[in-house]
ZADO-1210 file (C-alpha; in nm, 4 decimals, padded with zeros to 6 digits):
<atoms>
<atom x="11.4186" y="08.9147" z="11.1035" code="UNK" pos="1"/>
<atom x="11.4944" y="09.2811" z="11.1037" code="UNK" pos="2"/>
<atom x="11.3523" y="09.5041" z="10.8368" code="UNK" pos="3"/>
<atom x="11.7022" y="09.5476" z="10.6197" code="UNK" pos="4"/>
<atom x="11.6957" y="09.1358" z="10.5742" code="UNK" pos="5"/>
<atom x="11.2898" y="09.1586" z="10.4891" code="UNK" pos="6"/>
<atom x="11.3575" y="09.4298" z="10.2366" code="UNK" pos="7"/>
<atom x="11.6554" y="09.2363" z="10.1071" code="UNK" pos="8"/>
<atom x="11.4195" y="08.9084" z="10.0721" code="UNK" pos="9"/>
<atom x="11.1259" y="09.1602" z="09.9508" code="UNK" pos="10"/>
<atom x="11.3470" y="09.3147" z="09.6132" code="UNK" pos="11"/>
<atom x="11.5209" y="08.9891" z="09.5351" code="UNK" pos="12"/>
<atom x="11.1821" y="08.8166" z="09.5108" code="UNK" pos="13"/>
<atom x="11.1456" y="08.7401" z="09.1319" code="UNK" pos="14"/>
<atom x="10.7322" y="08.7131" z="09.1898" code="UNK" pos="15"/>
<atom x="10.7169" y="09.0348" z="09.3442" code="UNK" pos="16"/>
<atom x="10.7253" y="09.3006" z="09.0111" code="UNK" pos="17"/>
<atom x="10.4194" y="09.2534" z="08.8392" code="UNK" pos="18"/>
<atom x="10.5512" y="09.5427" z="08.5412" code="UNK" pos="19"/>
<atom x="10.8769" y="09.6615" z="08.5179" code="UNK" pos="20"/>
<atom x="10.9715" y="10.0339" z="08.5457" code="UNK" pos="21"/>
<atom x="10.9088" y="10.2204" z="08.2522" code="UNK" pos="22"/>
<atom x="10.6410" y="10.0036" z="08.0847" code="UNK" pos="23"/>
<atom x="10.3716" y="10.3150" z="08.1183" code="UNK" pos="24"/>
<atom x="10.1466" y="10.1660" z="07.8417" code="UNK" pos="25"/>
<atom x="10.1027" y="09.8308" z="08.0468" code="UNK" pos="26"/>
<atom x="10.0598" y="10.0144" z="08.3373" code="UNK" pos="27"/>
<atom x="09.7845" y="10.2061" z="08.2543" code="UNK" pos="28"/>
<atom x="09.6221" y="09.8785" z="08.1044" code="UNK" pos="29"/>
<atom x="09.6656" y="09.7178" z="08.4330" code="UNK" pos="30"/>
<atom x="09.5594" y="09.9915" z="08.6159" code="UNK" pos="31"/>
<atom x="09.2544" y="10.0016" z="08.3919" code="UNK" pos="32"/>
<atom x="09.1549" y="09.6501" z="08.5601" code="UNK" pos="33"/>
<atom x="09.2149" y="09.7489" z="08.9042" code="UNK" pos="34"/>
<atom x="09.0305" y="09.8750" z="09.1807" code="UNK" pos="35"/>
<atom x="09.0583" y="10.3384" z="09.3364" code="UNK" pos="36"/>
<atom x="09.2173" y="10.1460" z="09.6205" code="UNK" pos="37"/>
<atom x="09.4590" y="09.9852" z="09.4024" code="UNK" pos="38"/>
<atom x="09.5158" y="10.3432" z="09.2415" code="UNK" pos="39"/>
<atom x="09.5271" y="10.5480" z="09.5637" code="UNK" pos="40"/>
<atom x="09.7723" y="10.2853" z="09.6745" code="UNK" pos="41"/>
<atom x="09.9958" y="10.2941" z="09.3510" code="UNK" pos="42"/>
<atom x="09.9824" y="10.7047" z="09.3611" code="UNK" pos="43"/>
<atom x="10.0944" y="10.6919" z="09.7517" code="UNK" pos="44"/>
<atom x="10.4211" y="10.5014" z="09.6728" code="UNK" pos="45"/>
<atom x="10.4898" y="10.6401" z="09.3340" code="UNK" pos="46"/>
<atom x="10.8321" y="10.7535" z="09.2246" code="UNK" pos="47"/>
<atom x="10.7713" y="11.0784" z="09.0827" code="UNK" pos="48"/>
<atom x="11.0618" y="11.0472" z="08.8521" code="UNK" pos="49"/>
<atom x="10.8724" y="10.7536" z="08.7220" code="UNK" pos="50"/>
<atom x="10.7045" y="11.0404" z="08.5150" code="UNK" pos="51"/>
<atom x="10.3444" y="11.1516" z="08.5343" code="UNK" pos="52"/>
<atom x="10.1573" y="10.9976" z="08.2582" code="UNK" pos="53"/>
<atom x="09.9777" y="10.7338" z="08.4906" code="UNK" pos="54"/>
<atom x="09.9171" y="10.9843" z="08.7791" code="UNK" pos="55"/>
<atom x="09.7366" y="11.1769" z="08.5095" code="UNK" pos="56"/>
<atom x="09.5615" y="10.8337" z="08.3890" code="UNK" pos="57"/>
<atom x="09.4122" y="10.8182" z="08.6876" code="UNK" pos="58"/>
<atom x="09.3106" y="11.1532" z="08.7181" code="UNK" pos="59"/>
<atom x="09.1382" y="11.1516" z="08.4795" code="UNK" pos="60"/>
<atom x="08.8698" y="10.8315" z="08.5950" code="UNK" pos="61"/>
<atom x="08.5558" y="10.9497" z="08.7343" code="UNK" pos="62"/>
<atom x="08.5737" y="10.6908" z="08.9643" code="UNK" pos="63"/>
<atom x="08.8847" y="10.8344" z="09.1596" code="UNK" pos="64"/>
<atom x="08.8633" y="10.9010" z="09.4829" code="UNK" pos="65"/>
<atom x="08.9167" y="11.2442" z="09.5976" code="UNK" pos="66"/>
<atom x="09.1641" y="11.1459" z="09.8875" code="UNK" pos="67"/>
<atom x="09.3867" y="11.0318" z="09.5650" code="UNK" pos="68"/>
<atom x="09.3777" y="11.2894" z="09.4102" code="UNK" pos="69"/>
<atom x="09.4059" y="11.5216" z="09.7331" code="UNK" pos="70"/>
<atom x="09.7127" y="11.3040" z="09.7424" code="UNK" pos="71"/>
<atom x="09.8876" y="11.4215" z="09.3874" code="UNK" pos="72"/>
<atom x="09.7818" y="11.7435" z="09.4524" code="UNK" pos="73"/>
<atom x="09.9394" y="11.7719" z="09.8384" code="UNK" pos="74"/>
<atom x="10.2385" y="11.6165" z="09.7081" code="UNK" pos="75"/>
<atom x="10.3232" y="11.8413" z="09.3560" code="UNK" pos="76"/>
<atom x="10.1785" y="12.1526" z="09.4938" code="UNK" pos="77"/>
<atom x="10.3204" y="12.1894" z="09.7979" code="UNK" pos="78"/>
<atom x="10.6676" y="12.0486" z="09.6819" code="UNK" pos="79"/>
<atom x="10.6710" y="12.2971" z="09.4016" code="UNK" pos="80"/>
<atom x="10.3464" y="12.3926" z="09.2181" code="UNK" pos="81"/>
<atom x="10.1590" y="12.5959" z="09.4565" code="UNK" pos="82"/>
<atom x="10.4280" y="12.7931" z="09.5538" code="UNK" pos="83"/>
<atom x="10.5094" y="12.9209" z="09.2201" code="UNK" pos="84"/>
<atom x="10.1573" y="12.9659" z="09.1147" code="UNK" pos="85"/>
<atom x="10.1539" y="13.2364" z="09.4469" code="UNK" pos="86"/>
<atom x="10.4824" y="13.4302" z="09.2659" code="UNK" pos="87"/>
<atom x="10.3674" y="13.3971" z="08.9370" code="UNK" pos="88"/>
<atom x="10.0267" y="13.3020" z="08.7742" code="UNK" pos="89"/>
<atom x="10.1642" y="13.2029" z="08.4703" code="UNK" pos="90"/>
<atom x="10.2524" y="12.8402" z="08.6026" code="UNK" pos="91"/>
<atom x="09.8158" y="12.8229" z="08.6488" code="UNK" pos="92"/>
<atom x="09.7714" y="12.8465" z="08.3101" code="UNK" pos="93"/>
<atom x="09.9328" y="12.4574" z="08.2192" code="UNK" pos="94"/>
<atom x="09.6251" y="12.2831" z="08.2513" code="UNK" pos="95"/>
<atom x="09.7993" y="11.9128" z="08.1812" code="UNK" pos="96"/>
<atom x="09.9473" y="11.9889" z="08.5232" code="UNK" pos="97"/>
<atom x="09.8535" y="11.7260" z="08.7232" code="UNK" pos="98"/>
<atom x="09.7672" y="12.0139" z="08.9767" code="UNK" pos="99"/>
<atom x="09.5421" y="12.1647" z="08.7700" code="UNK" pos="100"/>
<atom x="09.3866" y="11.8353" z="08.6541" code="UNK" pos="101"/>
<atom x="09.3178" y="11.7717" z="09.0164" code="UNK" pos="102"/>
<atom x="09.1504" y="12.1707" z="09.0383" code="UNK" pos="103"/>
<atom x="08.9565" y="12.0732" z="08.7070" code="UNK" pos="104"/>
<atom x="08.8113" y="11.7804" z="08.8130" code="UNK" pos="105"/>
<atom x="08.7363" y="11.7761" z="09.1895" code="UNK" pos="106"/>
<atom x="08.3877" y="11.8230" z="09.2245" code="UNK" pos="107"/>
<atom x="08.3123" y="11.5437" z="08.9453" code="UNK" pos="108"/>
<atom x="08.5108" y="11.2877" z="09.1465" code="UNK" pos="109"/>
<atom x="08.2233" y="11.1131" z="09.3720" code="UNK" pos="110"/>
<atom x="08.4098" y="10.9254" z="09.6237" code="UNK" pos="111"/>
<atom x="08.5417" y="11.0620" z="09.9373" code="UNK" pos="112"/>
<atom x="08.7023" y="10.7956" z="10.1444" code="UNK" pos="113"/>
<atom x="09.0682" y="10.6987" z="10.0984" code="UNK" pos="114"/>
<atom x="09.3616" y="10.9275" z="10.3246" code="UNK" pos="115"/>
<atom x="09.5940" y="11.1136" z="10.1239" code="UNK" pos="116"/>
<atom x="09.9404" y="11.0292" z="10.2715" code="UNK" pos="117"/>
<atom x="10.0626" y="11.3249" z="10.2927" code="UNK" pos="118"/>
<atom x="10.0300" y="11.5552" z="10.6438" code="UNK" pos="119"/>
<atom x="10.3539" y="11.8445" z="10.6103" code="UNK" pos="120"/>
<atom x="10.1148" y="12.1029" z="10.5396" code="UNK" pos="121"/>
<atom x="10.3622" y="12.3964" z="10.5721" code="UNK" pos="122"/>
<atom x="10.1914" y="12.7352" z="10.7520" code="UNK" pos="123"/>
<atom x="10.3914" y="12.9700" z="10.5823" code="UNK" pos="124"/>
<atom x="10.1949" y="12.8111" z="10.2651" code="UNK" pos="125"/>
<atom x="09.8542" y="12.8333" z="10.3867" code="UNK" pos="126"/>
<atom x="09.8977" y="13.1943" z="10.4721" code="UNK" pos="127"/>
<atom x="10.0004" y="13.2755" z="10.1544" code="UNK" pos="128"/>
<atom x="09.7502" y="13.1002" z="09.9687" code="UNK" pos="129"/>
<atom x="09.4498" y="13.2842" z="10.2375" code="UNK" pos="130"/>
<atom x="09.6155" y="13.6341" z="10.1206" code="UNK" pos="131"/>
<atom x="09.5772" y="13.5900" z="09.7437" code="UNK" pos="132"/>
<atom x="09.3503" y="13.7977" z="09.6002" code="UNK" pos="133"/>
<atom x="08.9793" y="13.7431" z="09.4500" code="UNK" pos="134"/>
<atom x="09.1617" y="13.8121" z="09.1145" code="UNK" pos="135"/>
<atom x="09.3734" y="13.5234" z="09.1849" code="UNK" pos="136"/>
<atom x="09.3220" y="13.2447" z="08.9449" code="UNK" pos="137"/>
<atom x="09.3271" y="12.9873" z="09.2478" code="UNK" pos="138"/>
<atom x="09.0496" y="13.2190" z="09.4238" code="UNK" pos="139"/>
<atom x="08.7967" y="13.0796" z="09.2111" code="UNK" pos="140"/>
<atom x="08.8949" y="12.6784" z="09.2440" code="UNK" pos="141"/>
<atom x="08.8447" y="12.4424" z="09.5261" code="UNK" pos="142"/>
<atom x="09.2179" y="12.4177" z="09.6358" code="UNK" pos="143"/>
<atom x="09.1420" y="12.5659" z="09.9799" code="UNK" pos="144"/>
<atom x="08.8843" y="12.2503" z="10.0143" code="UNK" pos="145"/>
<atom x="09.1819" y="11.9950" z="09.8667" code="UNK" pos="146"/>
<atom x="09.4575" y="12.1558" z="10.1136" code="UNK" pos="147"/>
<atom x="09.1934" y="12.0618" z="10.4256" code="UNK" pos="148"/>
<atom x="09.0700" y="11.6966" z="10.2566" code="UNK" pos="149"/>
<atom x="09.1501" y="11.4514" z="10.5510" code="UNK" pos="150"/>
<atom x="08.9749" y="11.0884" z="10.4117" code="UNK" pos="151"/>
<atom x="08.8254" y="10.8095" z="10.6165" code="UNK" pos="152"/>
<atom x="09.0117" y="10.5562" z="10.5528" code="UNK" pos="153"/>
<atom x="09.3177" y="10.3790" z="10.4429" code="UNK" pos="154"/>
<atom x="09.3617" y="10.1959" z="10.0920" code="UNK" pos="155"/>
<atom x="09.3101" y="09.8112" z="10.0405" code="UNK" pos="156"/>
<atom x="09.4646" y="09.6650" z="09.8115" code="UNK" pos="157"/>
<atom x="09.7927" y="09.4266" z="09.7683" code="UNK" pos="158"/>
<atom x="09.9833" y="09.6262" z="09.5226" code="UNK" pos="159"/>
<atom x="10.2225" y="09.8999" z="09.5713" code="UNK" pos="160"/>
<atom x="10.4667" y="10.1123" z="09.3093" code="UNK" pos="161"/>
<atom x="10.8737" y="10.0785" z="09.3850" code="UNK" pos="162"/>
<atom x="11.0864" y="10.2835" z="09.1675" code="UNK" pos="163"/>
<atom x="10.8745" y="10.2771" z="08.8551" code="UNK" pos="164"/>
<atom x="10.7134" y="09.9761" z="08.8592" code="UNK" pos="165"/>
<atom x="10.4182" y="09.7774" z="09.0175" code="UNK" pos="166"/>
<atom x="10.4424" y="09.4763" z="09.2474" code="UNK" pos="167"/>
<atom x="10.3495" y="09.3415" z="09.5229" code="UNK" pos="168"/>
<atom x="10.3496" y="09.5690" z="09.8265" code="UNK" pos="169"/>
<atom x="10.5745" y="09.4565" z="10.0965" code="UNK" pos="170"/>
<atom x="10.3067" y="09.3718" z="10.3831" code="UNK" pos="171"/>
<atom x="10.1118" y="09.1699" z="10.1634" code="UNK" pos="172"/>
<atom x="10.4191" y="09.0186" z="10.0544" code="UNK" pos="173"/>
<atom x="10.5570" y="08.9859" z="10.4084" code="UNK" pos="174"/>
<atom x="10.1750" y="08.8066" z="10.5449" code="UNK" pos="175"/>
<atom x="10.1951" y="08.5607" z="10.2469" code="UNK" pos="176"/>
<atom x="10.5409" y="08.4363" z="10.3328" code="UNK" pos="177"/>
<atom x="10.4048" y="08.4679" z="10.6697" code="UNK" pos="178"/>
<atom x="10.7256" y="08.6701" z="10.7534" code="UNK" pos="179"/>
<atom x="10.7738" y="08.9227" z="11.0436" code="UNK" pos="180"/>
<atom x="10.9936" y="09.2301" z="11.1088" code="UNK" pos="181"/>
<atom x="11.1168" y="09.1318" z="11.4361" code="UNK" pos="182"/>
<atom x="11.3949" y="09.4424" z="11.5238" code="UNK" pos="183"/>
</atoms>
């Protein structure tokens, strides 16, 4: 079967969402039942425009692993954050930025396993963020050791995010209905 006719069979399955899209409350109460790998794997297929009230959730567990949160932090900085914090401090100062969450709470997250998903680390980024100044509000935070986090491992877990919502992620999916992308 080629992968259009698996997706096809994947988003018409009616036992595949586990909570709709824009159920954020029921969400987080899954979420509060489920496993960092579960979380790291949620964050790494998460629809931005989904909002950022469960990213931030699971910020804000101590049990979350750094390579998650390396992940949310790779993702919003370099697509936008980071780059205006360089132009203008002023963007620093909104600590429920989930940026700055991730800055805040590094060093009390305890686990260092899971791979952040996210490897377009631009140059041109990096040398702008090794010229800032010790007067620099980032100078004194551990975004230099977020930017380099690499993780050990991948996530387990059979979940995923699509579009908002939680279900089933495709190759667990795919292994139950013992179906194969063939072209």
């Amino acid at each position: 079967m080629d992968k259009m006719d698996v997706l096809s069979k994947w988003w018409a399955d009616p036992e595949v969402t586990i909570i709709p899209a824009e159920q954020t409350n029921q969400t987080i109460e899954w979420l509060e039942q489920q496993t960092p790998d579960t979380w790291h794997q949620i964050v790494t297929t998460w629809n931005w425009d989904a909002g950022y009230e469960v990213l931030t959730w699971i910020l804000a567990q101590k049990s979350c692993d750094k390579g998650t949160a390396a992940h949310i932090f790779l993702v919003e900085g370099i697509c936008q954050w980071l780059w205006n914090v360089v132009e203008d401090t002023s963007d620093f100062d909104d600590s429920s930025n989930v940026c700055r969450i991730v800055l805040n709470n590094w060093h009390r997250y305890h686990s260092a396993e899971l791979k952040p998903e996210f490897n377009d680390r631009p140059s041109q980024l990096i040398e702008a963020l090794d010229e800032i100044s010790n007067d620099h509000p980032l100078s004194g935070t551990p975004f230099k050791e977020i930017m380099a986090y690499e993780g050990t491992r991948d996530p387990s877990s059979k979940y995923a995010s699509e579009d908002g919502k939680i279900v089933i992620s495709l190759d667990h999916w795919m292994t139950t209905k013992d179906i194969e992308i063939t072209s």
